[in-house]
N, C-alpha and C positions, 0 to 999 in steps of 0.2 A: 338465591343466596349462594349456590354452587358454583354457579356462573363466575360474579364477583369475586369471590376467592381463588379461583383458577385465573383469574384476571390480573388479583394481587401477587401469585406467587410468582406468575410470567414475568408481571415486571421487575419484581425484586430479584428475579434470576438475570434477566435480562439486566440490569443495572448494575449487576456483579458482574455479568461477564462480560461486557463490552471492555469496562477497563485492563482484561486480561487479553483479551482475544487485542486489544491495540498494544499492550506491554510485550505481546509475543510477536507481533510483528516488527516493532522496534526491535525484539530482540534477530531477529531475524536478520533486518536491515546488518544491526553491528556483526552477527555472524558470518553474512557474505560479503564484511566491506564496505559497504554503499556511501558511509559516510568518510569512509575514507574519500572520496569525492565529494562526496553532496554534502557534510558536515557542516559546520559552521568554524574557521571559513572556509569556502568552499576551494578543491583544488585547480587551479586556471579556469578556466570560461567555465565550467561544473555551475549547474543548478543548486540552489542549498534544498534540502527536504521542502521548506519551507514552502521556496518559489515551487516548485515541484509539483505541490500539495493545490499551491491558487492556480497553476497552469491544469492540472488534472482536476478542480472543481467543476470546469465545463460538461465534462464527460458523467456528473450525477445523471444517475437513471436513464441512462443508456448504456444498453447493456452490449450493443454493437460496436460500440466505440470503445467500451472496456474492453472488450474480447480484440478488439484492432490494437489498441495502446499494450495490450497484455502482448501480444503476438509479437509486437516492434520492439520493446525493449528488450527480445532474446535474439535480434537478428545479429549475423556476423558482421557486415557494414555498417552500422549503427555507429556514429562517431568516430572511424574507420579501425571497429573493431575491439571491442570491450569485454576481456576475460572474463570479469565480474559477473557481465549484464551476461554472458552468451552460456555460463555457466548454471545459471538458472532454470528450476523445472518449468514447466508451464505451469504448474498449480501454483510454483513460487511467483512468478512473474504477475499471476492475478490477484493472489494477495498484496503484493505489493501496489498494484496500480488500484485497487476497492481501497485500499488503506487510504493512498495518496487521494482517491478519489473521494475519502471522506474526512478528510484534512490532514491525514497523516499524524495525529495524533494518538 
């Protein structure tokens, strides 16, 4: 019976907070910019979120490939040289890519 209940309230916490913990990251997104490029529409050759989100689906549950994709999008050369991207922490740059890695929504 303890069990169960401790099962119940995970998921009712868990099902509360996911939609926050993805609204913080969207907020995030609009506080550093990002859709200033990647918006909808997007600016010059720019990815929207969207494409983003199906191109970093690959990298579910690998967490190698998160940590590589995290690492790339703060380099200096990176589409030769993106204020935005290279101004990022690493912990922001890993949120960002789990997000996109789990659809960016």
């Amino acid at each position: 019976m303890k069990t169960a209940t401790l099962l119940r309230t995970g998921a009712v916490w868990l099902a509360a907070t996911l939609p926050l913990m993805a609204s913080a990251n969207m907020n995030l997104a609009l506080d550093k910019g990002c859709l200033n490029c990647h918006g909808t529409p997007p600016r010059g050759q720019a990815p929207t979120m969207a494409q983003l989100a199906q191109h970093f689906a690959s990298a579910q549950g690998n967490e190698a490939e998160i940590a590589r994709r995290s690492a790339h999008l703060r380099e200096h050369h990176l589409f030769g040289g993106v204020p935005a991207h290279e101004r990022l922490s690493a912990d922001e740059a890993e949120r960002f890519v789990r997000w996109l890695v789990d659809g960016g929504r």
